[in-house]
C-alpha positions as CSV (number, residue, x, y, z in Angstrom):
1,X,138.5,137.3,196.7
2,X,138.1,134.6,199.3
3,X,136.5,137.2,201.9
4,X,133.7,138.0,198.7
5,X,133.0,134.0,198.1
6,X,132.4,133.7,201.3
7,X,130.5,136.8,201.9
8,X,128.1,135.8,198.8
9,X,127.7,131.8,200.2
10,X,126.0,133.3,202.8
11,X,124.0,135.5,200.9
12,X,123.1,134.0,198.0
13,X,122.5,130.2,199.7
14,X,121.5,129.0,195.8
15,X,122.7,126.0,193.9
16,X,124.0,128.0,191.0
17,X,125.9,130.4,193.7
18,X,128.4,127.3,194.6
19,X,130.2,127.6,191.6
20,X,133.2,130.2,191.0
21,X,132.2,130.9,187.7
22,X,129.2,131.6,188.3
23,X,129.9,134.3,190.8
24,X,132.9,135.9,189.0
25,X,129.2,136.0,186.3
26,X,127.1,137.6,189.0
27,X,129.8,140.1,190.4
28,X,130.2,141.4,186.9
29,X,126.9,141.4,186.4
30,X,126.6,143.5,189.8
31,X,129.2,145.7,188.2
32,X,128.5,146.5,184.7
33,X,124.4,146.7,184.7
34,X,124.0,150.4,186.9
35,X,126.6,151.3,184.1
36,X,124.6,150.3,181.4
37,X,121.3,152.0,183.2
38,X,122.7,155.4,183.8
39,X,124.7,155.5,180.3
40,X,121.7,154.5,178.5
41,X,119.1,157.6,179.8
42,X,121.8,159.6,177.7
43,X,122.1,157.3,174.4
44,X,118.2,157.4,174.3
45,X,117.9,160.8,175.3
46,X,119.9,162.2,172.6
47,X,118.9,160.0,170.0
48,X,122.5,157.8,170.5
49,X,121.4,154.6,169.8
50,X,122.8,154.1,166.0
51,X,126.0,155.5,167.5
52,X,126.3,153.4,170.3
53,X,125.7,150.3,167.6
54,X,129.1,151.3,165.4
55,X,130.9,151.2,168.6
56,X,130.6,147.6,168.7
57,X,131.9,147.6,165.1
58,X,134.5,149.6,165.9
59,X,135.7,147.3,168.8
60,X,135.5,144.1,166.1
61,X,138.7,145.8,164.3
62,X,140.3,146.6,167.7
63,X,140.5,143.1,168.5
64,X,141.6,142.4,165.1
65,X,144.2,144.8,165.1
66,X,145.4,144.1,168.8
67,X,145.7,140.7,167.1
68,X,148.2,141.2,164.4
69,X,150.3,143.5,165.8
70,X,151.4,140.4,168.6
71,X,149.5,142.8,171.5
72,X,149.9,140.9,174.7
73,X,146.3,141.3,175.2
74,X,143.8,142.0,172.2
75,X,141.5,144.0,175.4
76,X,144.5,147.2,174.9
77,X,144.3,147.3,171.6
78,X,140.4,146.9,171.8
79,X,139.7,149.5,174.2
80,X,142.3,151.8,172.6
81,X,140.3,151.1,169.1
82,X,137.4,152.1,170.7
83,X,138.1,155.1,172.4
84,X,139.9,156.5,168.9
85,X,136.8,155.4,166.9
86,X,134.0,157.2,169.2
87,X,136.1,160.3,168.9
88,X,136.8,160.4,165.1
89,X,132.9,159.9,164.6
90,X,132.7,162.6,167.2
91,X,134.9,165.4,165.5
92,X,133.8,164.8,162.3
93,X,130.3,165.1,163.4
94,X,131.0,168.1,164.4
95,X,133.2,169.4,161.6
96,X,131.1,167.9,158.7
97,X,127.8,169.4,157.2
98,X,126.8,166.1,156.4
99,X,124.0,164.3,158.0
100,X,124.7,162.7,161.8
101,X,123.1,159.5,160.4
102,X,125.2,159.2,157.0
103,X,128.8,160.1,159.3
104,X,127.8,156.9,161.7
105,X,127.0,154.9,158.6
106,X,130.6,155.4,157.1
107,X,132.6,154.7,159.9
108,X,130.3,151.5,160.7
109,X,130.1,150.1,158.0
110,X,134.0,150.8,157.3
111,X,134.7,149.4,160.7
112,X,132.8,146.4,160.4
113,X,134.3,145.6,157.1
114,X,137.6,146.0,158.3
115,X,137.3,144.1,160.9
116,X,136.0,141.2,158.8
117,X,139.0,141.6,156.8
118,X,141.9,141.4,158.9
119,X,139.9,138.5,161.0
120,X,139.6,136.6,158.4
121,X,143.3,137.2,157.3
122,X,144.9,133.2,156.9
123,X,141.8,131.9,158.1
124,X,141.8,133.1,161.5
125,X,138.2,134.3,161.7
126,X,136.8,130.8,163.9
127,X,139.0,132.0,166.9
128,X,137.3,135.2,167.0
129,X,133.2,134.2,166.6
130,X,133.1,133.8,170.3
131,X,133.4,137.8,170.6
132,X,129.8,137.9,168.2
133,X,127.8,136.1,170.7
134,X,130.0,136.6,174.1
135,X,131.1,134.7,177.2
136,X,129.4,136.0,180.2
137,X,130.5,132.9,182.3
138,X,134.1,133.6,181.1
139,X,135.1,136.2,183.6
140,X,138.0,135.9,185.2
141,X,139.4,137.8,188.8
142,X,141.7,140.1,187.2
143,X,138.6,141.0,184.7
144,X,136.6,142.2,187.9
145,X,139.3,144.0,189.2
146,X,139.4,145.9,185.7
147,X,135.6,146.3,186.1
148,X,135.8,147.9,189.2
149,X,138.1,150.4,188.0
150,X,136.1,151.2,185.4
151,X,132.9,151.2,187.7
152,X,134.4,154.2,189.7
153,X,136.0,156.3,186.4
154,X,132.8,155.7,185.1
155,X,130.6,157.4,188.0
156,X,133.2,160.0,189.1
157,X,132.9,161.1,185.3
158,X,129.1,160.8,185.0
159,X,128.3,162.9,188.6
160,X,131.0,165.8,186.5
161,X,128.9,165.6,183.1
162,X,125.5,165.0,184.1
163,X,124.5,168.5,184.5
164,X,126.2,169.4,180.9
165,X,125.0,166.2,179.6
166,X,121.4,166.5,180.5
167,X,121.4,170.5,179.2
168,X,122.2,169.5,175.7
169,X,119.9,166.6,175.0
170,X,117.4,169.4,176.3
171,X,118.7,172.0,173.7
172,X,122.3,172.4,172.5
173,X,121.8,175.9,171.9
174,X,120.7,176.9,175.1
175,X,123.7,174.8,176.4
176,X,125.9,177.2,173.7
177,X,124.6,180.1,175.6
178,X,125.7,178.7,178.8
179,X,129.1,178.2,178.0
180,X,128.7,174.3,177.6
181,X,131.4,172.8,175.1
182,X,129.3,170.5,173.0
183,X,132.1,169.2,171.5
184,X,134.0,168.1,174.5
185,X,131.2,167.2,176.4
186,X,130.1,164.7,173.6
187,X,133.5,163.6,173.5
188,X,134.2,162.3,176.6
189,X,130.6,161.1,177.0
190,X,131.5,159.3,173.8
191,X,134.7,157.6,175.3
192,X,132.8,156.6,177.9
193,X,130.3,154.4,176.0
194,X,133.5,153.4,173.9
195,X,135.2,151.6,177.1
196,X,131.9,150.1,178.2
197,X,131.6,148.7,175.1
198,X,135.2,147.4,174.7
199,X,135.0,145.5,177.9
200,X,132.2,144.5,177.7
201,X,131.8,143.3,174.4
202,X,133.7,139.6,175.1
203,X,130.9,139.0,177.5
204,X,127.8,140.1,176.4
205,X,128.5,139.6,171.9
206,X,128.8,142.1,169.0
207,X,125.5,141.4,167.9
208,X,123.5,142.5,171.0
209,X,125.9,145.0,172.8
210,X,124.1,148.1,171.6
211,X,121.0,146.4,172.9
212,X,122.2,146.9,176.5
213,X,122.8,150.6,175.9
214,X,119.1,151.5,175.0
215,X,116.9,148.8,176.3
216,X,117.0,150.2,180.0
217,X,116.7,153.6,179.2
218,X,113.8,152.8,176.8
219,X,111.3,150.9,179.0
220,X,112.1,153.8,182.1
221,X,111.1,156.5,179.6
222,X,107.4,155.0,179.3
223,X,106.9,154.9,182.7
224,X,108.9,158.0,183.8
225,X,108.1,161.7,183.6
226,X,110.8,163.1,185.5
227,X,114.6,162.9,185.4
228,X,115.2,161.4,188.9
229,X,113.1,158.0,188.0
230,X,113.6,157.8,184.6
231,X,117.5,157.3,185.9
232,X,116.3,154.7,189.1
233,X,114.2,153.0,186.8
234,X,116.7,152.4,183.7
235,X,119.4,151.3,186.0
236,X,116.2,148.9,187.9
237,X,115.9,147.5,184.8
238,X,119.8,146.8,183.7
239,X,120.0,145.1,186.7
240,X,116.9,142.9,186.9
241,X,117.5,141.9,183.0
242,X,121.1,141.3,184.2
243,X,120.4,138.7,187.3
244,X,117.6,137.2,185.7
245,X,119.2,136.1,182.5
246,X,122.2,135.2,184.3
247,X,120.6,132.5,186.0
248,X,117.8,131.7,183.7
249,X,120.8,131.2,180.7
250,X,122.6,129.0,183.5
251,X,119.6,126.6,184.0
252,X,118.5,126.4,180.7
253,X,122.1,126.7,179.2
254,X,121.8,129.3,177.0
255,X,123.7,132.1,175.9
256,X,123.7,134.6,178.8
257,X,124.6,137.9,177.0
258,X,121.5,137.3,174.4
259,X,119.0,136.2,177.6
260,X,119.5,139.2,179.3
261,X,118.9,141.0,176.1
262,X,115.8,138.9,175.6
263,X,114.6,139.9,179.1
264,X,115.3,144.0,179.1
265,X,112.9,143.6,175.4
266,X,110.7,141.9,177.8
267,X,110.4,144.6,180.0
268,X,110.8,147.5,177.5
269,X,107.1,145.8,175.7
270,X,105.6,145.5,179.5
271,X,106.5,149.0,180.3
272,X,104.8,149.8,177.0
273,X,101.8,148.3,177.9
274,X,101.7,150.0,180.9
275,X,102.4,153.5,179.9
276,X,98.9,154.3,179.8
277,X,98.8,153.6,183.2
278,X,101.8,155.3,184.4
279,X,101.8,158.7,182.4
280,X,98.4,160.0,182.6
């Protein structure tokens, strides 16, 4: 890591770039935004976003869980949690006649009960609020190095469902007829957003995590018309709202996981100001 510090003192020759925290903060940042910006095209694309919400519910009783079982680190059980849940909600939704909307509604609200529960179990719950509002300048070396790993799973598996990906939220018949497996396709799609979310989650909050998953997407749809920018554009935007919060939420001492949020709205209402301009 001492070959990166160094690297970033001499590109970033800033005040806030002297301390370690903050660039463990503004590696992560580097890491987990493009993620963000290419996952969200699909959560807004195929109408995702109430989905993507429960997942953060989800993880809230895989920490709790991870918790009282003793696990060495509540981020296995959590991202193990997660992975489960987004697949449950994504084989009964398949299986069930009943509404898309009604299916996410149980498990989330299940989930986030739950998770109440058994974090609140002997008066525990205090310990745990910091994972409804998140740490961003809590990141620590071997978090990074779990990031990175992620980062490349997360691409290799995107540039292999893309294609699939993009046919169905055009028409999932169509994508029948062509031999695409809804089902599996949604599924791993599905774990995907689950492990973004489950890492993520102790850095950016509960509250706002779904946020990050269709904010980007949102403001590059209104000033998009074709598939190659609306992708540039939503991953533009993760990473501007990223950086700029991150430093504005060091200077003004603020929560950086709800400034970042803050900012990507920001855009999302600027972008809808200008669609006019841009789609015409």
């Amino acid at each position: 890591m001492e070959s990166v510090y160094s690297m970033m003192d001499i590109l970033l020759p800033f005040q806030w770039a002297s301390h370690t925290f903050m660039k463990h903060a503004f590696l992560a940042v580097l890491l987990v935004t493009p993620l963000f910006g290419i996952l969200s095209t699909m959560v807004v694309s195929n109408r995702m976003a109430f989905f993507s919400d429960s997942l953060g519910h989800g993880a809230f009783t895989g920490i709790a869980i991870g918790v009282l079982l003793g696990v060495f680190s509540p981020m296995i059980s959590l991202v193990g949690f997660s992975v489960l849940f987004a697949l449950l909600i994504t084989y009964i939704k398949n299986k069930s006649r009943a509404s898309t909307d009604t299916i996410i509604g149980v498990f989330s609200s299940t989930a986030i009960a739950l998770g109440l529960m058994l974090m609140s179990y002997g008066g525990s719950f205090n310990k745990f609020s910091s994972y409804l509002i998140g740490d961003l300048l809590s990141i620590a070396p071997e978090d990074l190095a779990a990031l990175a790993v992620v980062f490349v799973i997360v691409l290799l598996a995107w540039a292999l469902l893309f294609n699939r990906l993009l046919v169905l939220s055009i028409n999932s018949s169509f994508a029948r007829s062509r031999g695409i497996s809804a089902f599996w396709v949604e599924s791993i799609f599905a774990a995907l957003l689950a492990v973004i979310v489950a890492i993520s989650i102790q850095w950016v909050g509960i509250l706002i995590i779904n946020s990050l998953l269709v904010l980007p997407a949102a403001g590059a749809r209104n000033v998009t018309n074709d598939v190659k920018h609306y992708h540039l554009v939503s991953v533009l935007i993760a990473m501007v709202s990223g950086f700029s919060g991150l430093i504005l939420a060091y200077y003004f001492n603020m929560a950086a996981g709800a400034t970042i949020v803050v900012i990507a709205a920001g855009i999302f209402f600027l972008t809808l100001f200008l669609k006019p301009y841009f789609l015409k």
